[in-house]
DSSP file (Angstrom, degrees, kcal/mol; ACC not computed):
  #  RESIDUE AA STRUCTURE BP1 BP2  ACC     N-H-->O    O-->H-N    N-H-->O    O-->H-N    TCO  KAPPA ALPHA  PHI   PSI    X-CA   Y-CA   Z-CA
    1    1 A X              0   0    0      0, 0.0     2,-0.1     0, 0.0    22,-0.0   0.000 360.0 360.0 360.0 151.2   -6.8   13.3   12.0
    2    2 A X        -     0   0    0      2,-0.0    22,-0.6    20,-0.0     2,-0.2  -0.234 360.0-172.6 -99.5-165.5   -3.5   14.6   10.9
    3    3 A X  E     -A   23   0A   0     20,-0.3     2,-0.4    21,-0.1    20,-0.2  -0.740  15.0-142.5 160.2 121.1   -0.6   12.3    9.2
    4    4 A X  E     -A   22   0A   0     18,-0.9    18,-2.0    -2,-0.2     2,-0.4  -0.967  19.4-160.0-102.6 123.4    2.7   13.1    8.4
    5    5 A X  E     +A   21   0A   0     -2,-0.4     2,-0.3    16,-0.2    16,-0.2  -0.642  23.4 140.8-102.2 150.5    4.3   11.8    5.3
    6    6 A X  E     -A   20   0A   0     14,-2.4    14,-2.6    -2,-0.4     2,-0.3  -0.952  46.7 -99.4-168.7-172.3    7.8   11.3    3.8
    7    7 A X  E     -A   19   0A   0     -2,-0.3     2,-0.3    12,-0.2    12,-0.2  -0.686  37.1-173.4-113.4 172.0    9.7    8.5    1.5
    8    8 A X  E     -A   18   0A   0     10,-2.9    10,-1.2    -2,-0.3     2,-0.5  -0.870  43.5 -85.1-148.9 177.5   12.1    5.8    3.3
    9    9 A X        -     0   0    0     -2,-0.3     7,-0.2     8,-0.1     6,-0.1  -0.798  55.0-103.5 -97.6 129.9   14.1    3.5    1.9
   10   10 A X     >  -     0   0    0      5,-2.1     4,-0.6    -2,-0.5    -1,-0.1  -0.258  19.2-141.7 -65.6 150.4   11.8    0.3    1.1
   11   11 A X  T  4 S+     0   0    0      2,-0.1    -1,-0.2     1,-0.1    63,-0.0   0.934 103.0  36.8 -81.6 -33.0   12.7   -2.7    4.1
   12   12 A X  T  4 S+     0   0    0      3,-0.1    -1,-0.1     1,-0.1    -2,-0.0   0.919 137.9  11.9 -83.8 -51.9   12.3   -5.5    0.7
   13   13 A X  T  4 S-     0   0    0      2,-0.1    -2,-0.1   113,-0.0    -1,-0.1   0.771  92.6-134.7-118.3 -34.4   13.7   -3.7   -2.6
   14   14 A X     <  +     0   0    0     -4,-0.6     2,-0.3     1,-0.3    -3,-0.1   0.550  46.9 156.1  57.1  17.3   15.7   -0.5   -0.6
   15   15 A X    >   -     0   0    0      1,-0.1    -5,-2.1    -6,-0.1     3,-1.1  -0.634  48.8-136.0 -70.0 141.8   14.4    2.0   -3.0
   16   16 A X  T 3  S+     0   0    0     -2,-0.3    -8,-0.3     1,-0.3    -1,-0.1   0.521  98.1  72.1 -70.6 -11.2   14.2    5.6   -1.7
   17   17 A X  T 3   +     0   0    0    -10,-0.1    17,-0.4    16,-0.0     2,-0.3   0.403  59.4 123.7 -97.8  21.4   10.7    6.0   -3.3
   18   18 A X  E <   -A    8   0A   0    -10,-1.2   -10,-2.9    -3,-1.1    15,-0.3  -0.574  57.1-143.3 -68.0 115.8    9.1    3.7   -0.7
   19   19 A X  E     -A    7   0A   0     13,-2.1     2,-0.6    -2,-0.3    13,-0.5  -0.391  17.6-173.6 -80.9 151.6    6.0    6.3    1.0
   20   20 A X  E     -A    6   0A   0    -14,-2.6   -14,-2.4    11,-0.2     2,-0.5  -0.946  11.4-164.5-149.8 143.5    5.3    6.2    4.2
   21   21 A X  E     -AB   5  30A   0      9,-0.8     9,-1.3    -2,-0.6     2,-0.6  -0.969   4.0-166.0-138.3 123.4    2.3    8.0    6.4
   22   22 A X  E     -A    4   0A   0    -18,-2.0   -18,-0.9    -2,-0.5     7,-0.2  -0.887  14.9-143.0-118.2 124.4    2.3    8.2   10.0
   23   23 A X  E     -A    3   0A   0     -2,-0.6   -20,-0.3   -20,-0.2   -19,-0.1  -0.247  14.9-161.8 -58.2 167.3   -1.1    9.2   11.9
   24   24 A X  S    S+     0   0    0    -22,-0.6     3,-0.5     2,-0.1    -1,-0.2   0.614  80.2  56.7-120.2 -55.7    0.4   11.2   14.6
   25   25 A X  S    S+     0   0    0      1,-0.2   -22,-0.1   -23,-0.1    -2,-0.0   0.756 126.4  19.5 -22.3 -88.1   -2.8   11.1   16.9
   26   26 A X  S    S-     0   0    0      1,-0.1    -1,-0.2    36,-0.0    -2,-0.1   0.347 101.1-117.6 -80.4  -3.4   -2.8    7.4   17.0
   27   27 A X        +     0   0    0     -3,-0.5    -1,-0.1    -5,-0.1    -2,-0.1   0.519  55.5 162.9  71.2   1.1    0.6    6.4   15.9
   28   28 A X        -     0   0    0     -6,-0.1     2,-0.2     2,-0.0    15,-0.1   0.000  12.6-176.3 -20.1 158.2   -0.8    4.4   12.4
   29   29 A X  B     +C   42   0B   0     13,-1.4    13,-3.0    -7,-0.2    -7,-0.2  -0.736  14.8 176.3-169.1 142.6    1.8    3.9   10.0
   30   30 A X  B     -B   21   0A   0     -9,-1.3    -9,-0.8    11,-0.3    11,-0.2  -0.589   7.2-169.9-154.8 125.5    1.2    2.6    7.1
   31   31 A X        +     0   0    0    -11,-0.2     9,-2.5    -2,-0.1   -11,-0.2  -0.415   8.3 179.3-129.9 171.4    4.2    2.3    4.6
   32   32 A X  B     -E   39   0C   0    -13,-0.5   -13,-2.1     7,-0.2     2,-0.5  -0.754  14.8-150.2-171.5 118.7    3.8    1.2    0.2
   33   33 A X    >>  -     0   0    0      5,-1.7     4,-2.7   -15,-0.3     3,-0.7  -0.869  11.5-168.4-103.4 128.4    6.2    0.8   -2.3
   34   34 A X  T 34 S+     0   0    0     -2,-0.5    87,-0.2   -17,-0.4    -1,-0.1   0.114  88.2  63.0 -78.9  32.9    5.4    1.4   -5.7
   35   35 A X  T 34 S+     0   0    0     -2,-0.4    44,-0.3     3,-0.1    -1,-0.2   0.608 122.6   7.0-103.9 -50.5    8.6   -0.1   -6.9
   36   36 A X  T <4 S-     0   0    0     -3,-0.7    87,-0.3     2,-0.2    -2,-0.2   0.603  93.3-109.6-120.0  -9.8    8.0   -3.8   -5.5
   37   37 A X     <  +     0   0    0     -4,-2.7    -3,-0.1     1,-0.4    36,-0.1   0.149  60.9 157.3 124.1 -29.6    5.0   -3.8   -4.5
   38   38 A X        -     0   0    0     36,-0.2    -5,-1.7    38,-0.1    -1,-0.4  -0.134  17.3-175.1 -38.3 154.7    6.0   -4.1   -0.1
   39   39 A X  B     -E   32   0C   0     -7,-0.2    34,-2.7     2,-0.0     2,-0.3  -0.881   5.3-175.0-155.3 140.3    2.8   -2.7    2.0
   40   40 A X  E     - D   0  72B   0     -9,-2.5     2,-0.3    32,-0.2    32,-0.2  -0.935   7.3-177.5-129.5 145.2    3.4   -2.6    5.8
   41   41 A X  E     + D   0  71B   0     30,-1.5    30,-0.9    -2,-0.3     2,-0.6  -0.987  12.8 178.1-120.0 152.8    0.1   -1.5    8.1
   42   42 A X  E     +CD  29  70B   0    -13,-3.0   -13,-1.4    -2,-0.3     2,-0.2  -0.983  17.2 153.0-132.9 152.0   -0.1   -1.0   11.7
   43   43 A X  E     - D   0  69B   0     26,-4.1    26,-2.4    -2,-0.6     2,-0.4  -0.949  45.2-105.8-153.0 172.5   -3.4    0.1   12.9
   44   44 A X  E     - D   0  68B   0     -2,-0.2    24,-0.2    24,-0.2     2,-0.2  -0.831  49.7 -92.4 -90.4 151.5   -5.1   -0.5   16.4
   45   45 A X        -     0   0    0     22,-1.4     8,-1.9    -2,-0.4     2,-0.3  -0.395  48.4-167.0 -20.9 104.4   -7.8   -3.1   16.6
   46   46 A X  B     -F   52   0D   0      6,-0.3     6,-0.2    -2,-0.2     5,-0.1  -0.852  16.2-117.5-119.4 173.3  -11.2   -1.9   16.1
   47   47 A X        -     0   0    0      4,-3.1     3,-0.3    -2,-0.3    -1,-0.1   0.055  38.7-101.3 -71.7-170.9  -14.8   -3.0   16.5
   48   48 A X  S    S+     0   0    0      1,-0.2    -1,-0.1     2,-0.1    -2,-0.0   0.805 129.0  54.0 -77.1 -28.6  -17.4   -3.5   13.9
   49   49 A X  S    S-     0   0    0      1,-0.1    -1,-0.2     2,-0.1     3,-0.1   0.701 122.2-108.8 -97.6 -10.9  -18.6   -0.2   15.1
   50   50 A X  S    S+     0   0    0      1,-0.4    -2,-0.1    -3,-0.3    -1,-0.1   0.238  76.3 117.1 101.0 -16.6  -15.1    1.5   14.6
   51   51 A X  S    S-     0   0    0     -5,-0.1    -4,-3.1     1,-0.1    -1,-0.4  -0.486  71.7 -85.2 -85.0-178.7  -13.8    2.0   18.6
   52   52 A X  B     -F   46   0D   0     -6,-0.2     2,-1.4    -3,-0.1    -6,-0.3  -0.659  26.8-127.2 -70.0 121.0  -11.2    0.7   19.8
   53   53 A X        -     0   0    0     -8,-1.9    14,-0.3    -2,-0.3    -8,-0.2  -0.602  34.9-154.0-102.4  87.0  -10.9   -2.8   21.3
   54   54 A X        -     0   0    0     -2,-1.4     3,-0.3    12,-0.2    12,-0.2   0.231  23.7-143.7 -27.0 149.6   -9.3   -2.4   24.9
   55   55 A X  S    S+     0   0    0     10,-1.0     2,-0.3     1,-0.1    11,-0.1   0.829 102.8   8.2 -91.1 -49.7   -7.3   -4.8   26.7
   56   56 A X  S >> S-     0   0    0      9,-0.4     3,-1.0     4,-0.3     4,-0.8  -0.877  73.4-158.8-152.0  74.5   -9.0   -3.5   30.0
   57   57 A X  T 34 S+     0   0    0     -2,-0.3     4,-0.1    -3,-0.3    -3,-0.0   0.627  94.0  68.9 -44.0   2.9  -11.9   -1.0   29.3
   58   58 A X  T 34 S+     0   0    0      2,-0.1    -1,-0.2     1,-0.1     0, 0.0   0.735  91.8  68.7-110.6 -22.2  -11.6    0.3   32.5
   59   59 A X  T <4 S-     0   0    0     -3,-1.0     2,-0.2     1,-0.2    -2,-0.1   0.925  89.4-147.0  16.9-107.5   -8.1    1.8   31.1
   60   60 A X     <  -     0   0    0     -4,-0.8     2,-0.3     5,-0.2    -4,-0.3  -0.788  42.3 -31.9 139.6-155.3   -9.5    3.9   29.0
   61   61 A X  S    S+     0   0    0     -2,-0.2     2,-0.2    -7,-0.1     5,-0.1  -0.757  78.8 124.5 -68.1 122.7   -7.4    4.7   25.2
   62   62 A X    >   -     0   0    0     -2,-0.3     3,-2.3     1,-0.1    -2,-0.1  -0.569  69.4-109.0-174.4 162.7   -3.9    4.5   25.4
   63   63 A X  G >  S+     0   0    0      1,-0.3     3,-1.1    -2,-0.2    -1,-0.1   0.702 117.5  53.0 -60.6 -37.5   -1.3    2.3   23.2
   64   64 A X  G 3  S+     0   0    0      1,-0.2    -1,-0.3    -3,-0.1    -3,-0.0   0.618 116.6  43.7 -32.7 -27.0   -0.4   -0.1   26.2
   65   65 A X  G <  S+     0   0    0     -3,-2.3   -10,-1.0   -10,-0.1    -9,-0.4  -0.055 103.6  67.9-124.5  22.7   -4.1   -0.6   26.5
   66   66 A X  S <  S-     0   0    0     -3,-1.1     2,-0.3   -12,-0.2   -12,-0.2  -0.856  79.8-115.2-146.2 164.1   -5.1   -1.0   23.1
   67   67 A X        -     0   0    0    -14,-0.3   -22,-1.4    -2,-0.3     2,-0.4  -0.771  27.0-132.0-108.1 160.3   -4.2   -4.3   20.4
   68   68 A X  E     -D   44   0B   0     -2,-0.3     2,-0.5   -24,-0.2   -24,-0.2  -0.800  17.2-164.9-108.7 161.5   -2.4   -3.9   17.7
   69   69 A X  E     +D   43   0B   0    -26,-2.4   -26,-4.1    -2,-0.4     2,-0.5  -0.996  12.2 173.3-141.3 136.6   -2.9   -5.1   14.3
   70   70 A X  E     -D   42   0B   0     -2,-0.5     2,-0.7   -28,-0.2   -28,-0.1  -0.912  16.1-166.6-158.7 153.7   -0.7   -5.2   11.7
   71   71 A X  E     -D   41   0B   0    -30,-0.9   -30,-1.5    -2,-0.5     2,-0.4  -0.849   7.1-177.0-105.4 125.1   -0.4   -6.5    8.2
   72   72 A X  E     -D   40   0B   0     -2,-0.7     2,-0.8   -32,-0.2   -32,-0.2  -0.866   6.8-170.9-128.1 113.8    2.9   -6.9    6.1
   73   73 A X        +     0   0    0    -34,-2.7     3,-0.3    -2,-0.4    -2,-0.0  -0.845  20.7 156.6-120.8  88.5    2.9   -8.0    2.5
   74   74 A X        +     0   0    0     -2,-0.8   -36,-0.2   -36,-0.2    -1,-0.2   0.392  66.4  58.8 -83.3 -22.4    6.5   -8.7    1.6
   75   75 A X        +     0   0    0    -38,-0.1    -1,-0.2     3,-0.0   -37,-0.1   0.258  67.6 160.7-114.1  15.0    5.9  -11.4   -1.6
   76   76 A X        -     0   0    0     -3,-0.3    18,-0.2     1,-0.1    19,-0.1  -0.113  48.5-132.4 -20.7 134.6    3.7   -9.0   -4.0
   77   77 A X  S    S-     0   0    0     16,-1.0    46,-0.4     1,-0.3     2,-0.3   0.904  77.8 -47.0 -81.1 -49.8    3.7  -10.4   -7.6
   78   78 A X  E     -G   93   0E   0     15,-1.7    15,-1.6    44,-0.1     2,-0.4  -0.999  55.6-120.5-173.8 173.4    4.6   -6.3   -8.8
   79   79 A X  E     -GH  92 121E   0     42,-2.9    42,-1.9    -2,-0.3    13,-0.3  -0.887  28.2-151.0-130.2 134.3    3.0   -2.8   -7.8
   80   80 A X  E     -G   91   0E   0     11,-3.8    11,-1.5    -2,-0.4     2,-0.3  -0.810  11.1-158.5-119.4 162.8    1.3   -0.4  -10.7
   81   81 A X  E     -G   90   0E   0     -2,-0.3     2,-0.6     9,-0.2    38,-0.4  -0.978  14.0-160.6-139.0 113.3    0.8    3.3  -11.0
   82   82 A X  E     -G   89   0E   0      7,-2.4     7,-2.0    -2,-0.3     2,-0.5  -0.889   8.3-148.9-104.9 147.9   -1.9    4.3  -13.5
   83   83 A X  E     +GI  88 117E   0     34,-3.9    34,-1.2    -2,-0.6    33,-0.7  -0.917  17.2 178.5-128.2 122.2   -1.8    7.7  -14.8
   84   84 A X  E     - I   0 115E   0      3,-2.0     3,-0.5    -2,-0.5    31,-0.2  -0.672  59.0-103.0-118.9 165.5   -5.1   10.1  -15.9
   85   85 A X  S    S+     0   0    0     29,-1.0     3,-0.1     1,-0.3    30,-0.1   0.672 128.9  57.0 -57.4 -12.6   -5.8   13.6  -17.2
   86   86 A X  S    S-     0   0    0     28,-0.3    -1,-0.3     1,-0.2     2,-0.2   0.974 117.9 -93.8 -84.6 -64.6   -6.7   13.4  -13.0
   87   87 A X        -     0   0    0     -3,-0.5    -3,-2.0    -5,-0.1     2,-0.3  -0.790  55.0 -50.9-175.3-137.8   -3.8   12.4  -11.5
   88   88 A X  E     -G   83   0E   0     -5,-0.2     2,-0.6    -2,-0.2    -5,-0.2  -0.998  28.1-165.9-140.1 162.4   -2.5    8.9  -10.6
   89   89 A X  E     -G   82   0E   0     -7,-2.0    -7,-2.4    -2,-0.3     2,-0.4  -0.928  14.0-173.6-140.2 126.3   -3.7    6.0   -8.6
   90   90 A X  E     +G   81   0E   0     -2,-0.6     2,-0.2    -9,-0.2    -9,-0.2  -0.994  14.9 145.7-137.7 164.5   -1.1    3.2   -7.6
   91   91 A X  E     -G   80   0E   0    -11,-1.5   -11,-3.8    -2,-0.4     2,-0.3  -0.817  38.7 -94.4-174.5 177.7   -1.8   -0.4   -5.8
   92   92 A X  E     -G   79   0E   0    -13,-0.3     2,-0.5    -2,-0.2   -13,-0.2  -0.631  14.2-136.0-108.8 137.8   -0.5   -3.7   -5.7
   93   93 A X  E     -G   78   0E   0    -15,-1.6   -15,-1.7    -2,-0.3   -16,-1.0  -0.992  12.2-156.0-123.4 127.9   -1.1   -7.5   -7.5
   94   94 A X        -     0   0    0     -2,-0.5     2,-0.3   -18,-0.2    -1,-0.1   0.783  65.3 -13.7 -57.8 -47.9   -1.1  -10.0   -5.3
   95   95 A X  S >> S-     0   0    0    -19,-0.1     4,-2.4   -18,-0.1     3,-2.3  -0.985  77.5 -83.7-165.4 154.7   -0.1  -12.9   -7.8
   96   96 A X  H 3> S+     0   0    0     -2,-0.3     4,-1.3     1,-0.3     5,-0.0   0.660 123.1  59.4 -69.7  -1.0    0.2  -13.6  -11.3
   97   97 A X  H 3> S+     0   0    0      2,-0.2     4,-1.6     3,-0.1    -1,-0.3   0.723 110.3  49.0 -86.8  -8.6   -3.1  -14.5  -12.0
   98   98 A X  H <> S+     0   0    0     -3,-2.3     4,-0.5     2,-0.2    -2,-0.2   0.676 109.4  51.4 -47.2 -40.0   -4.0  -10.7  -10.6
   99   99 A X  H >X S+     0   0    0     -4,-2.4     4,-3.4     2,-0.2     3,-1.1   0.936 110.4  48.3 -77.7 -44.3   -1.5   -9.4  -12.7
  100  100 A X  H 3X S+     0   0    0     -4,-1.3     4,-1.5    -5,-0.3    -2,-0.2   0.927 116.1  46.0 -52.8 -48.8   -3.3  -11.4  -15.7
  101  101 A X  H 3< S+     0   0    0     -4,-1.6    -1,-0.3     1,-0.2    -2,-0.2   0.704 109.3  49.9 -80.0  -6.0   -6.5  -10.1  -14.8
  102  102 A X  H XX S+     0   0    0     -3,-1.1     3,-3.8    -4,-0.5     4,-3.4   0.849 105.8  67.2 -91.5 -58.7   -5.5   -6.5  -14.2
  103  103 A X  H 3< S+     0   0    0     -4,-3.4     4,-0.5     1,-0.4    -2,-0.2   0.825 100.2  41.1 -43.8 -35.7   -4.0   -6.7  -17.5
  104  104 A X  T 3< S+     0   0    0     -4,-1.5    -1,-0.4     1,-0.3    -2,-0.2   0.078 101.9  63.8-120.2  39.2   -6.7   -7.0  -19.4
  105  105 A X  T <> S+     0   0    0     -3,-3.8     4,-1.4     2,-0.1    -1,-0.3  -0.014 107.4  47.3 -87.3 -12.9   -8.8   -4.8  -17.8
  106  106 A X  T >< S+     0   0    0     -4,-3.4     3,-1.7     2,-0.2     2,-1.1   0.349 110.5  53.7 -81.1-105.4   -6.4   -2.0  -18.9
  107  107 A X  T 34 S+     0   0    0     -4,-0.5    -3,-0.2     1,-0.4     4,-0.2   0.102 114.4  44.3  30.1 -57.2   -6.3   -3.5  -22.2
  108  108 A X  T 34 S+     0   0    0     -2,-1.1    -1,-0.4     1,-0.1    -2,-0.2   0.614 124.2  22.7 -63.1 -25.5   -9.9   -3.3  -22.1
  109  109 A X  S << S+     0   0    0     -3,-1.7     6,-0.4    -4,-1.4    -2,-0.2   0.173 104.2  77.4-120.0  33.1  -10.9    0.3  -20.7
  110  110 A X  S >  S+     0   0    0     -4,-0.2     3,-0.9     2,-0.1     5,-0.1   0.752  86.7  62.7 -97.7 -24.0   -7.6    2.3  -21.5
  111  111 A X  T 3  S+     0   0    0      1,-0.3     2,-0.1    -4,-0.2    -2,-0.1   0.948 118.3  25.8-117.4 -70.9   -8.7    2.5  -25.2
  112  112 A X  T 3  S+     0   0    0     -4,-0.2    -1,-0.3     2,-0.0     2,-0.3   0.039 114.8  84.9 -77.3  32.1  -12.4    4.9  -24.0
  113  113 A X  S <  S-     0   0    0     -3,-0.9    -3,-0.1     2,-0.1    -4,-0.0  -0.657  88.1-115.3-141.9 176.3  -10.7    6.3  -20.8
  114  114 A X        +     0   0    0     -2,-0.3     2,-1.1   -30,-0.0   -29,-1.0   0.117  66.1 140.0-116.3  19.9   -8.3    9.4  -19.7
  115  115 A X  E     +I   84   0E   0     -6,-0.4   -31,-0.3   -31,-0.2    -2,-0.1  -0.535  28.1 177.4 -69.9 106.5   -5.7    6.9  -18.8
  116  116 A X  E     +     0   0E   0     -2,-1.1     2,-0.3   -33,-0.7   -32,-0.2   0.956  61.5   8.7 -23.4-116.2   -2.2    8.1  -19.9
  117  117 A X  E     -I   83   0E   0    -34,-1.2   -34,-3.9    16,-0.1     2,-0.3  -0.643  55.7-158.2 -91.1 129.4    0.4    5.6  -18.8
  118  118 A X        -     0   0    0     -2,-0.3    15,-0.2   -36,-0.2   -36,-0.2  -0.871  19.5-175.3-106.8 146.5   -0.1    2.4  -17.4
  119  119 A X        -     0   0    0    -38,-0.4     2,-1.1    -2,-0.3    13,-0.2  -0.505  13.7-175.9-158.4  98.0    3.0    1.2  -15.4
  120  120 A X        -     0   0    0     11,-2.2     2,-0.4    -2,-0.2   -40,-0.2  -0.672   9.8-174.6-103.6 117.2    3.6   -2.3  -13.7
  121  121 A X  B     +H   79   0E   0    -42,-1.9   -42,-2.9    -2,-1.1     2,-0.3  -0.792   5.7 174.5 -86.9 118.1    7.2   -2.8  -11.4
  122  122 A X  E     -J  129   0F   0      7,-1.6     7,-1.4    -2,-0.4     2,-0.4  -0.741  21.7-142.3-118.9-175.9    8.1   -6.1   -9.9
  123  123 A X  E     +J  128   0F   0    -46,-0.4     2,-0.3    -2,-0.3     5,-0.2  -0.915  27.3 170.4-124.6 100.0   11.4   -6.8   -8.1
  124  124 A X  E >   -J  127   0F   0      3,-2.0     3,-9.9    -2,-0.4    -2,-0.0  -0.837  62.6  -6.0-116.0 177.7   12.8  -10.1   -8.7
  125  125 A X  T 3  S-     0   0    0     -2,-0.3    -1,-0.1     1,-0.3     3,-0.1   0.868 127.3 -59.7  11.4  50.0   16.1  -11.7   -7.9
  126  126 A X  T 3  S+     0   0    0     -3,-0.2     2,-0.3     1,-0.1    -1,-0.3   0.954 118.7  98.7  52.2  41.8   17.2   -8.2   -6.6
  127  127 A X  E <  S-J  124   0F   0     -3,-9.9    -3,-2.0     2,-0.0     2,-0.4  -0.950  71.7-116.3-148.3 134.9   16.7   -6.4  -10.0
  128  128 A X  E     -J  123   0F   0     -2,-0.3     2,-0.4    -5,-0.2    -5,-0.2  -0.566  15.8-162.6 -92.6 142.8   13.7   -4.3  -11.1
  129  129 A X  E     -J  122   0F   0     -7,-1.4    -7,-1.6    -2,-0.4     2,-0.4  -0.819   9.9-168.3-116.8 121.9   11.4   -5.1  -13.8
  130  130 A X        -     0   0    0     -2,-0.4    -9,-0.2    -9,-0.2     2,-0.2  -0.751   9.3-161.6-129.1 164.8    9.0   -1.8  -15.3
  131  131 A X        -     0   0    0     -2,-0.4   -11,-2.2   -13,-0.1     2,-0.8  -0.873   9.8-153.8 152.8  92.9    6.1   -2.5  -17.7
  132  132 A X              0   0    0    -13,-0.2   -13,-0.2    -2,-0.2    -2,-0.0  -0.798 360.0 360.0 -86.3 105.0    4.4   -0.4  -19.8
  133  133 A X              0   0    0     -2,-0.8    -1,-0.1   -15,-0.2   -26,-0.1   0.780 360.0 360.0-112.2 360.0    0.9   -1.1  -20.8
């Protein structure tokens, strides 16, 4: 499937570096900023098997005829970007005992590893917070 990508302004923090990817087949979207941590999904409904779960199978596919499911996670405790000889990998901490436990698993495998730069961003009270570990 193809997927067009760009940045937006995040809907929580309003940084410009908010990504967003939209499937174009199916009209997914799913948007993450690595600034605060927002993660927006939409997806359609599927089975265990992977199809689609119809409103009316006798339909067929189409978006009228299909459920939606969507996810928004607006209170992330902060969002990290680790960076290796590879590339980078970014995600999200739920909460601060996430954040406690992420920490010290860098803490622990940065030391043998090809991580660079470790880098955790929260948002509070409308001002951003960066981390180096």
């Amino acid at each position: 499937m193809g997927s067009v990508s760009d940045n937006v302004d995040c809907p929580k923090c309003k940084s410009p570096d908010c990504y967003i990817e939209l499937w174009y087949k199916t009209g997914e979207e799913f948007i993450s900023c690595p600034k605060c941590g927002y993660k927006y999904v939409f997806l359609w409904k599927c089975d265990e098997n992977g199809d689609y779960i119809l409103k009316d199978p006798a339909k067929g596919i189409s978006p009228d005829n299909m459920i939606p499911e969507i996810t928004e996670e607006n209170n992330n405790y902060a969002a990290y970007t680790i960076i290796n000889s590879s590339g980078s990998v970014s995600g999200h901490l739920t909460d601060f005992e996430e954040y406690e436990k992420f920490q010290k698993y860098i803490e622990e495998v940065k030391p043998e590893s090809n991580i660079t730069k470790v880098v955790v961003n929260r948002f509070v009270d409308g001002k951003f917070i960066s981390e180096e570990l």
